[in-house]
C-alpha positions as CSV (number, residue, x, y, z in Angstrom):
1,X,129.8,156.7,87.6
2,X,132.5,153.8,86.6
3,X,131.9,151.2,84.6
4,X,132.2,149.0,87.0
5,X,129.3,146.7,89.0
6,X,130.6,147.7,92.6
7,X,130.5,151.9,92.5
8,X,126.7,151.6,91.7
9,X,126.3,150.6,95.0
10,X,123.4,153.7,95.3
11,X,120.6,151.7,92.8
12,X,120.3,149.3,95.7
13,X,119.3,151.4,98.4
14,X,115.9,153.4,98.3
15,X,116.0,157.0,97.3
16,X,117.3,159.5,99.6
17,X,115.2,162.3,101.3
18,X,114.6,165.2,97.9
19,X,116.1,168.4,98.1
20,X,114.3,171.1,96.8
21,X,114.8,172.5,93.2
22,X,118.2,172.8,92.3
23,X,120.1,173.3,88.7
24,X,119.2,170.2,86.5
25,X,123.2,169.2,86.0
26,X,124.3,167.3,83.4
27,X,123.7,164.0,85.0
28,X,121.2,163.5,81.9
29,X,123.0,162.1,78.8
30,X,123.0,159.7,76.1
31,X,119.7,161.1,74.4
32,X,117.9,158.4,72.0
33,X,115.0,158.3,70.5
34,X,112.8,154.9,69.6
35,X,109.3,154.1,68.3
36,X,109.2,155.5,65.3
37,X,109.3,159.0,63.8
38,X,108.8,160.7,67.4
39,X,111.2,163.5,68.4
40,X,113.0,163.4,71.2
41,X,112.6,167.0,71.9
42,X,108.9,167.0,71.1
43,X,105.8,167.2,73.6
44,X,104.5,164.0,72.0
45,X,107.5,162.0,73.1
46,X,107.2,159.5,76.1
47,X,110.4,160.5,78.0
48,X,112.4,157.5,79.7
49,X,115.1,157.8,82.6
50,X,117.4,155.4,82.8
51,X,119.4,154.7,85.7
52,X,123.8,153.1,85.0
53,X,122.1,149.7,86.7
54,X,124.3,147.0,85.6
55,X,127.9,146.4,83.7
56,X,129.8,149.0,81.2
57,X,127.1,147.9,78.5
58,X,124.3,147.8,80.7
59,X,123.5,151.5,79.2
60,X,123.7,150.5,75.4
61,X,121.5,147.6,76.0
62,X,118.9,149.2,77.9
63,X,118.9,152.2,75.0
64,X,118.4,149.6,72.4
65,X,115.6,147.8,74.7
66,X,113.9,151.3,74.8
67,X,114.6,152.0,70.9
68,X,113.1,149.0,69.9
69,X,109.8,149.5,70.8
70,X,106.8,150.2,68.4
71,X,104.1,151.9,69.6
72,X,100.7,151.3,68.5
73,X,98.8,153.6,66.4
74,X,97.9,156.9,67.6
75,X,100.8,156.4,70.7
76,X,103.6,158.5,71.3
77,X,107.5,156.9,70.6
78,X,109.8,157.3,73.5
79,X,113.3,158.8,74.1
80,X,115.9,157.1,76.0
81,X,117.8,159.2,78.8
82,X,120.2,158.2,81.0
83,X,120.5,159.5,84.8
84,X,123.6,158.9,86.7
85,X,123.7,157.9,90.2
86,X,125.8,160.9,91.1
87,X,123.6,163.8,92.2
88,X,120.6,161.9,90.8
89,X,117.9,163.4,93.6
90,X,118.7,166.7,92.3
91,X,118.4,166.1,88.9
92,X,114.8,164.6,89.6
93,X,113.7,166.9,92.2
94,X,114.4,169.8,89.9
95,X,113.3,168.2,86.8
96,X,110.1,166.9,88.0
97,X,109.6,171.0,89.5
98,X,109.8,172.3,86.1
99,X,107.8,170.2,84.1
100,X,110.8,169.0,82.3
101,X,111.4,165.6,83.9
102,X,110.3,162.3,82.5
103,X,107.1,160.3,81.7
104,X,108.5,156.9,82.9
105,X,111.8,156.4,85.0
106,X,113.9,153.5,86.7
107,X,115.3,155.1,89.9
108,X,116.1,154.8,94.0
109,X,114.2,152.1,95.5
110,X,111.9,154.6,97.6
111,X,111.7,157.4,95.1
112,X,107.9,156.6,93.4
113,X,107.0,156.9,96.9
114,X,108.7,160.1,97.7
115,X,107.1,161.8,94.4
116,X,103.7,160.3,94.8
117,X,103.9,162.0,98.2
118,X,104.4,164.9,96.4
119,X,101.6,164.4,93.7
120,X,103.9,164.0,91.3
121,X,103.2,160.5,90.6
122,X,101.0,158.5,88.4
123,X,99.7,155.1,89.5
124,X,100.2,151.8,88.1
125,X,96.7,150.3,88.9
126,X,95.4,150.5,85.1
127,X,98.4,148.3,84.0
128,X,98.6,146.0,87.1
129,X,94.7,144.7,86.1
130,X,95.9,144.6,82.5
131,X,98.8,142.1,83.9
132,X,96.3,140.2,85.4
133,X,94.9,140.0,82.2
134,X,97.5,138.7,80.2
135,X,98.9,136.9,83.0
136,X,102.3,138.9,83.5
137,X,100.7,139.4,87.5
138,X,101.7,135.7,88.1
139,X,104.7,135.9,86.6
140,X,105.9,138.3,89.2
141,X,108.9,137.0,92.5
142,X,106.5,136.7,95.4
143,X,105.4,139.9,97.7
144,X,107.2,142.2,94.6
145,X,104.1,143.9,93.5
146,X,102.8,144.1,97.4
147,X,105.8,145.8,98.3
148,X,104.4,148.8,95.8
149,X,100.8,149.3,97.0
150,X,100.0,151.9,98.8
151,X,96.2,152.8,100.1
152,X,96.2,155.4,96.7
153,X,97.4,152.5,94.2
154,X,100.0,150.8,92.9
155,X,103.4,153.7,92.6
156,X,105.2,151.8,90.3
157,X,106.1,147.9,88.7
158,X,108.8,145.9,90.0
159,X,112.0,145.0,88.2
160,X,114.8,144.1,89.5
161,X,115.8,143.3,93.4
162,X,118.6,143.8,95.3
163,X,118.9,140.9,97.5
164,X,121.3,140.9,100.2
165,X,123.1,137.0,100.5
166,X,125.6,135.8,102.7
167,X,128.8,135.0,100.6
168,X,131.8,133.0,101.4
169,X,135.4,132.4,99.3
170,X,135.5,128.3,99.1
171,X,139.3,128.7,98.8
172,X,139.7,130.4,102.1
173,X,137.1,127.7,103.8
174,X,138.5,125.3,102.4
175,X,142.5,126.1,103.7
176,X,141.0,126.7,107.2
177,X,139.2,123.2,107.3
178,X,135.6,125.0,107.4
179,X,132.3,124.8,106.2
180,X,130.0,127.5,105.1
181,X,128.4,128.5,107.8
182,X,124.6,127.8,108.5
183,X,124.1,130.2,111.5
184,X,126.0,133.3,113.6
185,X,128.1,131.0,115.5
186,X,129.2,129.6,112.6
187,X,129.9,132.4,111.1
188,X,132.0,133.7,114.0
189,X,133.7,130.4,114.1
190,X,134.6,130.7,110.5
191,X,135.7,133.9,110.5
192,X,137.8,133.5,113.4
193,X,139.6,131.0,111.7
194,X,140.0,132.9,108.2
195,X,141.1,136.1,110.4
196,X,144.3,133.6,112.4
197,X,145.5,133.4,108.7
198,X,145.9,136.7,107.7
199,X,142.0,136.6,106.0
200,X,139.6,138.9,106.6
201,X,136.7,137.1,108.7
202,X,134.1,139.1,108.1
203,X,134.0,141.9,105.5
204,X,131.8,144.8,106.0
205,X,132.9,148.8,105.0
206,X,131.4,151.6,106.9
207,X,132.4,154.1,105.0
208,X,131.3,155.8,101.5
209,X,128.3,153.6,100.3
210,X,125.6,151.4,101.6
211,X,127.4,148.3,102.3
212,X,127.6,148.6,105.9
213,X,124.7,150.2,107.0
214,X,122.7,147.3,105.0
215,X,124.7,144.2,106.3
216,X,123.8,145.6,110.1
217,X,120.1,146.0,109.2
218,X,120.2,142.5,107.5
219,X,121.4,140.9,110.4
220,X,118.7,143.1,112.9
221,X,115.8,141.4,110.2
222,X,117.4,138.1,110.1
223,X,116.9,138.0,114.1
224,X,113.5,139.3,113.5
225,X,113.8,142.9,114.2
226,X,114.4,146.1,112.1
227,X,113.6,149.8,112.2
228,X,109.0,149.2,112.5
229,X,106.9,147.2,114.0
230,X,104.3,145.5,112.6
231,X,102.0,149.0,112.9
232,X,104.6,150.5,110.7
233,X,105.7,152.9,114.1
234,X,109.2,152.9,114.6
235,X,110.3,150.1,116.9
236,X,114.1,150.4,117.3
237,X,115.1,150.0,120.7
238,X,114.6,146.2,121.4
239,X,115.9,142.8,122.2
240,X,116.3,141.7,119.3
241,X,118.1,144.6,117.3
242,X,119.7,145.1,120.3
243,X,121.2,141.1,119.7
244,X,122.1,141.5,116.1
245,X,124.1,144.6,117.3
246,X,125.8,142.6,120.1
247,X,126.9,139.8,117.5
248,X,128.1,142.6,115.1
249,X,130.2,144.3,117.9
250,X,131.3,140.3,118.9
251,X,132.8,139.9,115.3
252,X,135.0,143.4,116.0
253,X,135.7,143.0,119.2
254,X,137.2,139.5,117.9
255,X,139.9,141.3,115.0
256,X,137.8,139.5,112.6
257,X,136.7,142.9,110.6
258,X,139.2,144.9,109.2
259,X,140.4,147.4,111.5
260,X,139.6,150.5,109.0
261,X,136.3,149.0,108.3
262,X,134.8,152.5,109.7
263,X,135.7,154.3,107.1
264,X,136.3,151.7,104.6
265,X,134.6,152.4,101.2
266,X,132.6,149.9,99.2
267,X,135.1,150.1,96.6
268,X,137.5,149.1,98.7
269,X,135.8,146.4,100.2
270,X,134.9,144.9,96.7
271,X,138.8,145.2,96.0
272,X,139.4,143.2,98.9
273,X,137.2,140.4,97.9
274,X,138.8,140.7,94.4
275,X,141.9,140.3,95.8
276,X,140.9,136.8,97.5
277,X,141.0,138.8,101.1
278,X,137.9,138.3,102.6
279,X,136.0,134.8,103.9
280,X,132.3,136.3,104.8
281,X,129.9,138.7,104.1
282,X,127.0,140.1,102.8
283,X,126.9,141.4,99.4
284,X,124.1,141.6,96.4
285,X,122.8,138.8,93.8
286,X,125.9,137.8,91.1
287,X,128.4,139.0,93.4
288,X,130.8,136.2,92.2
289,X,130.5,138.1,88.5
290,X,131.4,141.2,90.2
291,X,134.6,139.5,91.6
292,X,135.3,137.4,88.7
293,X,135.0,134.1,90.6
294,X,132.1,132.2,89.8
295,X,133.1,129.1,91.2
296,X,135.0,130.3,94.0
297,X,132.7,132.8,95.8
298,X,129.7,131.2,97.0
299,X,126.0,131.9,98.8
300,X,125.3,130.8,101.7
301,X,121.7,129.6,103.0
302,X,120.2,132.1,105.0
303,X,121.6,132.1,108.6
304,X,120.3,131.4,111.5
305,X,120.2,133.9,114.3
306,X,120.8,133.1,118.0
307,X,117.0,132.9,118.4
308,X,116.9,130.6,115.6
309,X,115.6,133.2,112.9
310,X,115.8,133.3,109.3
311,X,115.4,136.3,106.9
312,X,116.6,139.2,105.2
313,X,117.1,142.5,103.7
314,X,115.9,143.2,100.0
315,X,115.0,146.2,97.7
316,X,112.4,145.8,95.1
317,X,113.6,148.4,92.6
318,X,111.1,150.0,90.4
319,X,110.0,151.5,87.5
320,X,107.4,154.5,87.6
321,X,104.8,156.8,86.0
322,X,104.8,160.7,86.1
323,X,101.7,163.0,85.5
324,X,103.6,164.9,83.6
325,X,103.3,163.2,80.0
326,X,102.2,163.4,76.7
327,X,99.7,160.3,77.3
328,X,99.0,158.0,80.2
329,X,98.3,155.4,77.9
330,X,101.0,155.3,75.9
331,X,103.5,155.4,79.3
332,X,101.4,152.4,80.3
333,X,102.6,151.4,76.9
334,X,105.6,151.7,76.7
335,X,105.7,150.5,80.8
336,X,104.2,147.3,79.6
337,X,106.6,146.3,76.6
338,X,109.0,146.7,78.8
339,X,108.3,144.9,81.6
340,X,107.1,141.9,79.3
341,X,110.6,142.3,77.8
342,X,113.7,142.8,79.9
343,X,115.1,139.4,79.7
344,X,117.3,140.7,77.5
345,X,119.2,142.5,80.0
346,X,119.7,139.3,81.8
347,X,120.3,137.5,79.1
348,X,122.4,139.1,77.6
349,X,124.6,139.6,81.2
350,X,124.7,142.8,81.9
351,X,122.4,142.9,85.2
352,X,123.8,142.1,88.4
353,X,119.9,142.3,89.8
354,X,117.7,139.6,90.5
355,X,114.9,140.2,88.4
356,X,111.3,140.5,89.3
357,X,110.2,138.2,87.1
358,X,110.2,134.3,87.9
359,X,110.4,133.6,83.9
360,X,113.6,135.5,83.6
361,X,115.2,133.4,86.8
362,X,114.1,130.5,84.3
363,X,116.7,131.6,81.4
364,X,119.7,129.4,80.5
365,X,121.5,132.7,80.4
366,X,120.4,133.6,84.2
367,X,121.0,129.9,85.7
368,X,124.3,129.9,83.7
369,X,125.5,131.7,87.1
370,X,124.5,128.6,89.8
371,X,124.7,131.1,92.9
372,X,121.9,132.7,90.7
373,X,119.3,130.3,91.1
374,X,120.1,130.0,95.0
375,X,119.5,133.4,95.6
376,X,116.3,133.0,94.1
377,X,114.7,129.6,95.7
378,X,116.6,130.3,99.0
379,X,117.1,134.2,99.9
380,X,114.2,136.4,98.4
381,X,111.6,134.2,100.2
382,X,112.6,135.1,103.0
383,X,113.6,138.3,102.9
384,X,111.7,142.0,104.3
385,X,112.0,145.4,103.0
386,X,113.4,148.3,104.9
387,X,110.2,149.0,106.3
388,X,110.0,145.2,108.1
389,X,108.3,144.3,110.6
390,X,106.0,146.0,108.6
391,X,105.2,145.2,105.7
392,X,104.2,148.6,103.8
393,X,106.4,151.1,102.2
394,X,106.0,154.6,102.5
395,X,107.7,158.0,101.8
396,X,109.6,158.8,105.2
397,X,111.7,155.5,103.8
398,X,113.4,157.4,101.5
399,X,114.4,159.8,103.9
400,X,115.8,156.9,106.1
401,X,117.7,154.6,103.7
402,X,121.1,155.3,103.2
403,X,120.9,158.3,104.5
404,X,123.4,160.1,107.4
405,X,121.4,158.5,110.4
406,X,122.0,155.1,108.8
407,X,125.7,155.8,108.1
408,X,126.4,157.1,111.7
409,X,124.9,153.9,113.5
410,X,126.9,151.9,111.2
411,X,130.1,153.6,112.0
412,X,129.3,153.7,115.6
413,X,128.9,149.8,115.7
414,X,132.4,149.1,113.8
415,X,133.9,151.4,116.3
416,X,132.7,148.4,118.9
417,X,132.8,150.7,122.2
418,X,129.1,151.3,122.8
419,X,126.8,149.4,124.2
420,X,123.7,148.2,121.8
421,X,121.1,149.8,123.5
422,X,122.9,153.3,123.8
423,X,123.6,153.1,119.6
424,X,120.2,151.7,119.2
425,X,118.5,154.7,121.4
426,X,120.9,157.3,119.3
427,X,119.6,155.5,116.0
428,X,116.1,156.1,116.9
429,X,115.9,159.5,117.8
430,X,118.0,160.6,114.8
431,X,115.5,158.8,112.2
432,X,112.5,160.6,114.0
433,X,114.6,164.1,114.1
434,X,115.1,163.0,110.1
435,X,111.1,162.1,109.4
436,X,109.7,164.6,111.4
C-alpha cells in the first residue's frame, strides 16, 4: 500500500466475501507494544489491527495513539499491528481460524458482520450502555451506532465514515461561466460545458477500485433506490435505479466521461483531478487535501434527482471485538480509550475520514478544511448505507460491496450500450448467484 490517500481506496468500501484459511502473509507489520510492561508476544496482551487509513503518517500516529494507553490495574497492555489493505481478507480469515488473530481491529466496513456471522465476534453492547453512561452515546454522527446493531447486539463502534460528496474544480466552473450544480440537469449542463473545453465533465473510473461502482450506487440512493427494499429483500430491478442508470448512460452517451473510464483506475482518476482535468464527481470527505487544492476543489450540496430526491451513499467504518482475547474487559478497555480519544488523528491531519464523533467535527484542526464542515451539516444527514432502502446491515453485504458483481455493472454502464433494465436484471441475478 502507497503512501498516498487515493490507493486506499479499499477502507471505504465494506469487507469483501472471506475466503477460507489461507497462509497469514506478511501483510502484518510494524509490531508495537503500549500499556505498560505487557509483551507483545504474550497471551496477556490485548492484540490491535490497524488498518493504513489515512496519509504516510497516519500509521505512526495511530501506533503512538495505541502505545499511549494505560491500562488499569489488573488489565492487559495492548500491541499495535498493522494490516495492509492488500490481501487483507486473507490475512484475517486465516488468522482469526487459528486463534492467532487479534482482540480488537479497525477493518472493511462489513467485516464485524461477516465474523460475527461466523461466531467469531464479540459484541459491543457492554460498552455501548457504558457510553450511555458517560455520555460518549450522544456524542456519536446520527444513525452511526444504528447502522451497527444487529438483533444479537451491537458488532462493533463507529469511527470514521466514508461519505461520498459531489465535488466540483471552481476554476473549471468558473472559465465555463457555471455554477455548481444543485441537481442532475445541472450537472449534465455543467459538464457539458467543461467537456466543450477539453475538461473532463464528469469523472468516474471503472476500473481497479471502488470509485465507480460507488458513484453509480450513489446516484441509484440519491433517486431513492438502491440494491433492498425496505424488508431488507433485494429490490433491484425498478424505476428508479433504472433512472439513475439512464442519467449515468446520458452523461456517456454525451462525451462528457472520459472515454477509457471503463477501465480507468482510481489512481488514475485521482491523477486527473490532480492535474486540474476534471469538473464533477463524486469522491470521499477532504478530497481537496487529497488533490492539494483546498480552495479550488469544492462540495457540492447534495443533488437533486429527476424526481426531486436527495441522499446518498456512506460507510460507517468500524472498530470490533474478537472472542479470542486475553480479557473482554480489558478490549472493552482499551476499545473505550480509544474511541474517547482519536481526535488526535484528526487533529493532527492525517485522516481523510469523517469521523464519527460530532466533537471531533468541532476541532479547529478539522474545520481548518471548510469543505470539512459541509460534508458534515450537509451530506451525512442524508446519506444510506449499502444496504438502503433498508436500513440494517448484515453479512451477505460484505459479499456484495466491491466485489466482482458490483465491478461488472459498473463497467457495463460506462460502456453506455445497454439498456437500464437489461444491466439492472444482470446486476440482480449475479448478487443473488453471489449471496446464495
Amino acid at each position: 500500500m502507497k503512501n498516498l490517500l487515493p490507493p486506499t481506496a479499499m477502507s471505504r468500501r465494506g469487507f469483501l466475501a472471506l475466503t477460507g484459511a489461507v497462509t497469514l502473509t506478511a501483510s502484518v507489520s510494524a509490531c508495537a507494544v503500549g500499556g505498560g510492561n505487557a509483551s507483545a508476544s504474550g497471551g496477556s496482551t490485548v492484540k490491535f489491527w490497524d488498518m493504513p487509513w489515512g496519509d504516510k503518517n497516519y500509521s505512526d500516529a495511530a501506533q503512538s495513539l495505541a502505545q499511549a494507553y494505560k491500562p488499569g490495574d489488573g488489565m492487559p497492555g495492548v500491541s499495535y499491528q498493522q494490516v495492509n489493505w492488500d490481501g487483507f481478507n486473507q490475512t484475517f480469515s486465516s488468522a482469526i481460524a487459528s486463534n492467532t488473530g487479534p482482540a480488537v481491529s479497525t477493518g472493511g466496513g462489513f467485516q464485524a458482520f461477516q465474523f460475527a456471522k461466523q461466531g467469531a465476534i464479540s459484541y459491543a453492547d457492554n460498552l455501548i450502555d457504558s457510553f450511555k453512561k458517560d455520555g460518549t452515546y450522544d456524542d456519536f454522527l446520527p444513525h452511526t451506532l444504528d447502522a451497527m446493531k444487529t438483533s444479537d447486539g451491537y458488532v462493533g463502534i463507529p469511527w470514521n465514515l466514508d461519505v461520498q460528496v459531489f465535488w466540483y474544480r471552481k476554476s473549471i466552473l468558473d472559465q465555463i461561466g457555471a455554477t455548481p450544480p444543485q441537481s442532475w440537469d445541472d450537472v449534465l449542463d455543467v459538464a457539458k460545458k467543461a467537456s466543450a473545453k477539453g475538461y473532463v465533465g464528469f469523472g468516474i473510473s471503472g476500473g481497479s477500485g471502488n470509485y465507480g461502482p460507488m458513484a453509480v450506487l450513489s446516484l441509484m440512493i440519491n433517486n431513492g433506490g438502491g440494491l433492498f427494499n425496505s424488508n431488507g429483500d433485494l429490490d433491484i430491478v425498478n424505476d428508479r435505479n433504472a433512472e439513475a442508470v439512464d442519467f449515468l448512460t446520458e452523461l456517456v452517451r454525451q462525451g462528457v466521461v472520459d472515454p477509457g473510464s471503463v477501465s480507468m483506475k482510481d489512481d488514475d482518476l485521482t491523477t486527473l483531478w490532480t492535474n486540474k482535468k476534471v469538473a464533477l464527481g463524486f469522491q470521499s470527505p477532504a478530497f481537496n487535501n487529497v488533490v492539494g487544492d483546498e480552495k479550488d476543489v469544492l462540495v457540492t450540496d447534495p443533488l437533486k434527482s429527476h424526481r426531486g430526491e436527495v441522499g446518498g451513499l456512506y460507510y460507517v467504518n468500524n472498530i470490533m471485538m474478537y472472542k479470542n482475547t486475553p480479557s473482554q474487559a480489558g478490549s472493552e478497555a482499551f476499545t473505550s480509550y480509544y474511541i474517547k480519544n482519536m481526535k488526535t488523528l484528526w487533529q493532527k491531519g492525517v485522516m481523510q475520514g469523517l469521523p464519527a464523533l460530532k466533537s471531533i467535527t468541532e476541532l479547529p484542526e478539522f474545520k481548518a478544511n471548510a469543505q470539512n464542515t459541509a460534508v458534515v451539516e450537509k451530506w451525512q444527514p442524508i446519506c444510506k448505507t449499502t444496504a438502503a432502502q433498508s436500513s440494517a446491515l448484515t453479512a451477505k453485504l460484505a459479499t456484495i460491496d466491491g466485489g466482482q458483481a458490483m465491478t461488472d455493472f459498473c463497467q457495463t454502464v460506462l460502456a453506455g450500450k445497454t439498456p437500464s433494465k437489461t444491466i439492472l436484471t444482470k446486476l440482480e441475478s449475479d448478487i443473488k448467484a453471489a449471496i446464495s
